[in-house]
C-alpha positions, -999 to 999 in steps of 0.1 A, spaced: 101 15 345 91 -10 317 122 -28 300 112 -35 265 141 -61 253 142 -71 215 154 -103 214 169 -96 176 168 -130 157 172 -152 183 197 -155 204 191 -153 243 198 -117 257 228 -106 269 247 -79 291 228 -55 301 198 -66 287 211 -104 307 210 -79 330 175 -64 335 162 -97 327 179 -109 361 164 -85 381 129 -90 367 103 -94 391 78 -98 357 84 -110 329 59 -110 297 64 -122 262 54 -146 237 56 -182 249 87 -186 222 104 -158 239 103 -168 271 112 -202 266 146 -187 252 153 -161 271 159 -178 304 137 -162 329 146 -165 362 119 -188 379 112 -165 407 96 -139 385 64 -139 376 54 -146 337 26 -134 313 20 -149 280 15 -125 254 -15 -132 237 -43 -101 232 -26 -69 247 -57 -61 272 -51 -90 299 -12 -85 291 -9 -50 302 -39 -49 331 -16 -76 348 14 -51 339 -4 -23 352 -8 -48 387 26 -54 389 37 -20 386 15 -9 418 38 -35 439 70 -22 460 100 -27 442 90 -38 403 108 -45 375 88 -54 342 109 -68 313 90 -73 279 101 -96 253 94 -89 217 107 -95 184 134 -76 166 131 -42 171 99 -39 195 94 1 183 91 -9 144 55 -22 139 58 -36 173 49 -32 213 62 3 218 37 22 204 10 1 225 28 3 255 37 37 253 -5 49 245 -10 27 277 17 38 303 30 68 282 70 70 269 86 84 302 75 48 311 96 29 290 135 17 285 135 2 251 166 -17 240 161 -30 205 172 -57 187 176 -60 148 150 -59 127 133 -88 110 130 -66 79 167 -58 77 180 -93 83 154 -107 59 171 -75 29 208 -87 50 206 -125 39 195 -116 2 225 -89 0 201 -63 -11 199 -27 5 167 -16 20 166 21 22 142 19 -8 120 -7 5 86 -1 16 75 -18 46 37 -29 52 25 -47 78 -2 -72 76 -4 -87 109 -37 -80 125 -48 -53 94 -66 -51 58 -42 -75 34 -51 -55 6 -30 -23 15 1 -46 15 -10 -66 -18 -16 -32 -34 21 -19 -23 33 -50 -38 18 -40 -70 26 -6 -71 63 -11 -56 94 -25 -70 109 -40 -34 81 -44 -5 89 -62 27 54 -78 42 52 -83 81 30 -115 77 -2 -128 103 -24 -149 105 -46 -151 76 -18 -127 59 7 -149 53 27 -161 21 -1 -178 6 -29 -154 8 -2 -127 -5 6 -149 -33 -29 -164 -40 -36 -121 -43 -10 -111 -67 -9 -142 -91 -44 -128 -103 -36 -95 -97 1 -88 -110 29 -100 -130 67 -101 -126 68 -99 -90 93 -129 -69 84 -133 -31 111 -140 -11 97 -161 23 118 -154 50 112 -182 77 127 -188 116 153 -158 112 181 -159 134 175 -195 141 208 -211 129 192 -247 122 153 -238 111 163 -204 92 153 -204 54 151 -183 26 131 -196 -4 124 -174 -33 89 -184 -53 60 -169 -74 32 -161 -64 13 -191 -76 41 -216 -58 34 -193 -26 -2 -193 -30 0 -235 -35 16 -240 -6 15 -243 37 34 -220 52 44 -221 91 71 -199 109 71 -168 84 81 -137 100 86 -119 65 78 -118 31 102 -95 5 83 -88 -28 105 -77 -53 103 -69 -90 140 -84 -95 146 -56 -127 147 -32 -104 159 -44 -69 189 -23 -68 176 13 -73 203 46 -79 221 60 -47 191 81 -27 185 104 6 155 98 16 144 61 29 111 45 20 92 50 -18 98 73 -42 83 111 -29 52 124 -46 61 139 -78 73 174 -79 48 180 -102 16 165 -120 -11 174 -146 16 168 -173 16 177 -205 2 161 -232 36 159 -254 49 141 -222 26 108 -233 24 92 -267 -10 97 -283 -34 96 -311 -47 125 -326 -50 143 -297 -71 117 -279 -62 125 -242 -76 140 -216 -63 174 -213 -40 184 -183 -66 210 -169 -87 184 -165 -61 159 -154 -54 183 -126 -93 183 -112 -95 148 -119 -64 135 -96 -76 158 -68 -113 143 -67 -95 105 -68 -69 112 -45 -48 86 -52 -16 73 -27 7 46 -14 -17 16 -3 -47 29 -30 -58 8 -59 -76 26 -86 -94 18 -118 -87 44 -156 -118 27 -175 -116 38 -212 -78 46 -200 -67 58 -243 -33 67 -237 -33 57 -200 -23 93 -191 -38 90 -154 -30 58 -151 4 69 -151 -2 97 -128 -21 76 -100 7 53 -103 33 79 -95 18 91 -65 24 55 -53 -12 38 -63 -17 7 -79 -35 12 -107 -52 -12 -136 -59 0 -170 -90 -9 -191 -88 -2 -225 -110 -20 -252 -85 -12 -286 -53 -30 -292 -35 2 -301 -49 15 -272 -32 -10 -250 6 -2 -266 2 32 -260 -5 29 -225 22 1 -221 47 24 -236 36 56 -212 38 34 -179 71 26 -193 79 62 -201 77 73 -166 89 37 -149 59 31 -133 36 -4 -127 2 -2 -147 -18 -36 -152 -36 -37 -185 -69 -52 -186 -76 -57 -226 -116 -53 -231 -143 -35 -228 -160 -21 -192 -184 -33 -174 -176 -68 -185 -141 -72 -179 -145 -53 -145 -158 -87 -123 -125 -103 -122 -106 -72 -108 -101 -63 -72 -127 -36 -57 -109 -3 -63 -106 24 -40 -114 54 -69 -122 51 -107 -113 73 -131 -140 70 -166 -127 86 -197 -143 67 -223 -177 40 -222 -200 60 -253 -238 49 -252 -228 23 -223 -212 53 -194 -245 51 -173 -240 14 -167 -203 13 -163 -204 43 -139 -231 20 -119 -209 -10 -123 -183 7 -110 -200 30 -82 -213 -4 -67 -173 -14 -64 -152 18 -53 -149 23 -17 -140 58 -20 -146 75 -50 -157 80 -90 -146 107 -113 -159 109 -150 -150 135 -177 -174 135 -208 -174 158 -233 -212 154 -240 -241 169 -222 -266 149 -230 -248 121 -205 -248 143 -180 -280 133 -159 -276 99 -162 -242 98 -151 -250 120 -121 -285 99 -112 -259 64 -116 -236 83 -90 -267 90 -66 -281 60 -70 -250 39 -59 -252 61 -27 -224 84 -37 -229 127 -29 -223 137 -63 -209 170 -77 -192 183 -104 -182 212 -126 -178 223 -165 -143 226 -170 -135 256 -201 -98 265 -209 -76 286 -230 -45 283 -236 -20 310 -244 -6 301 -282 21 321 -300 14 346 -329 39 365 -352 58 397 -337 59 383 -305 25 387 -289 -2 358 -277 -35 349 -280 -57 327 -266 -67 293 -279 -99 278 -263 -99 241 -258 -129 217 -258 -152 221 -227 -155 189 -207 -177 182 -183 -164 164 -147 -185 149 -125 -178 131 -90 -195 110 -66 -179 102 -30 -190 79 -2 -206 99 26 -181 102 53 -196 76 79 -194 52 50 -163 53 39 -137 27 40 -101 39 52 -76 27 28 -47 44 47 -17 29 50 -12 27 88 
């Protein structure tokens, strides 16, 4: 048996956990940890560094007559912690796990917010982008920092990438003479060295406390999608129709941890439904009327949508590679923004067009940038009222939607792990 012992936010374990430390004929933990905890000097000691050496010597031990292996970790060991590598390794049966609290609920305790609502991302040994992206799309994210993924780099992320977002820098929990709390921008975070940090809270203070909920973690997916077009403000008709809304959100696939382009974005009526399925999402639309629609739609439907004001490709260099592009709009320039923007996407580009002349140069821009393009003509009618009672059918304009993906051993995993 493997005793997995959180050691909560500091202070030295006790009872039964004083207990099986005691009795520990190995004990293996960071150096912090076991210069706290008190290990008895007769038992052996690993320094947890990479997890290999660490559990080969465990693995050792555990062939002796007679062992007892304690580990030290952090908090609660089975949240983003040693469990799940310890129990791949030596399988669950193996393991007694005690836990202690949890660096992200002490971190929401000090600030007297709840957390059932939060999102949690960690960034210690992984991709920073999936957290920075969950910071933009999210009104309260809590960050399990590394190194290289601390404060800073957070901060020196969204300060170009976001607005109206406070980091809170939790630093030393537990300890009752280092512990701090400082709440800064992202440009004071991103100015400054940072040592100690266990976890970051980003939080878009408007809406920290959210209404009484069930179930813990984001918002679900939406109950439905493809909305209406009277469900966004408009001009003359000037958005792309649900039908082809519908196709267009299944080819991007956006989610929680995803960041993905609207180019030509009009009334920002993907925008808005990339961002409810939990994406981060930036807007590029080149008219100023353009931009207060799609303000007002993101608002609409209480969801984060950065607006870039100009025209694609050369607003596009300054923005964070995406993970799928939607094109609505680009005229006599489409062929090189869907290049432009192929060359960026790790995942995917979907364009609707209405004419067929574009077609061939759109696909061969999709090809060229490596991509395995498709795509279809999308034709519709609708049913539409007549006197007495009776329908008929109204046909709307066809539009054409083409795709390109990356090949599947070149794609780049944006999951949120």
């Amino acid at each position: 048996m493997i005793t997995v012992i959180g050691t909560g936010t500091g202070a030295p374990p006790a009872g039964r956990d004083r207990a099986a430390l005691d009795a520990a004929t190995l004990v293996v933990g960071g150096q912090r940890h076991l210069d706290a905890a008190g290990v008895p000097e007769r038992a052996a000691r690993v320094v947890l560094g990479p997890l290999a050496p660490a559990f080969d010597a465990i693995e050792e031990h555990l062939a002796k007559d007679g062992p007892r292996v304690v580990v030290l970790a952090s908090g609660d060991p089975g949240f983003f912690g040693v469990v799940r590598a310890l129990a791949e390794r030596f399988g669950v049966d193996a393991l007694d796990v005690r836990p202690g609290v949890a660096s992200v609920a002490v971190a929401f305790a000090r600030l007297g917010l709840p957390w059932d609502d939060a999102v949690v991302v960690s960034a210690h040994g992984r991709d920073l982008r999936t957290a920075v992206n969950v910071c933009r799309a999210q009104p309260k994210t809590a960050v399990l920092t590394g190194p290289g993924a601390g404060p800073a780099e957070l901060g020196a992320e969204l300060v170009r990438r976001t607005v109206d977002r406070t980091m809170v820098v939790a630093s030393a929990l537990g300890d009752p003479e280092h512990e701090r709390l400082e709440r800064v921008s992202p440009a004071e975070a991103a100015a400054r060295d940072w040592a100690g940090v266990s976890v970051v809270v980003c939080l878009d203070e408007s809406r920290a406390l959210s209404p009484v909920r069930t179930i813990a973690g984001p918002r679900p997916v939406p109950s439905r999608w493809a909305l209406a077009e009277d469900e966004f403000t408009h001009r003359d008709s000037m958005i792309t129709k649900f039908e082809v809304r519908a196709l267009a959100l299944a080819r991007l696939g956006p989610r929680l941890g995803d960041l993905v382009w609207d180019i030509g974005s009009g009334s920002g009526s993907v925008a808005v439904e990339c961002a409810r399925f939990g994406a981060a999402v930036v807007a590029v639309e080149k008219t100023a009327d353009g931009v207060g629609r799609i303000r007002a739609n993101a608002a609409a439907h209480e969801v984060d949508v950065r607006i870039v004001h100009g025209a694609a490709p050369t607003v596009l260099s300054d923005l964070a590679d995406p993970d799928a592009v939607f094109i609505g709009g680009g005229g006599r320039e489409l062929p090189s923004i869907v290049t432009a923007c192929a060359r960026r996407a790790r995942r995917s580009v979907v364009v609707a067009m209405a004419a067929l002349d574009r077609v061939p140069a759109v696909r061969s821009a999709l090809s060229g940038a490596g991509f395995v393009a498709g795509g279809v003509l999308l034709q519709s009618s609708r049913l539409a009222p007549l006197p007495g009672d009776v329908h008929r059918l109204a046909a709307t304009n066809p539009v054409f939607l083409l795709w390109g993906n990356r090949p599947s051993d070149m794609a780049i995993e944006g999951a949120v792990e």
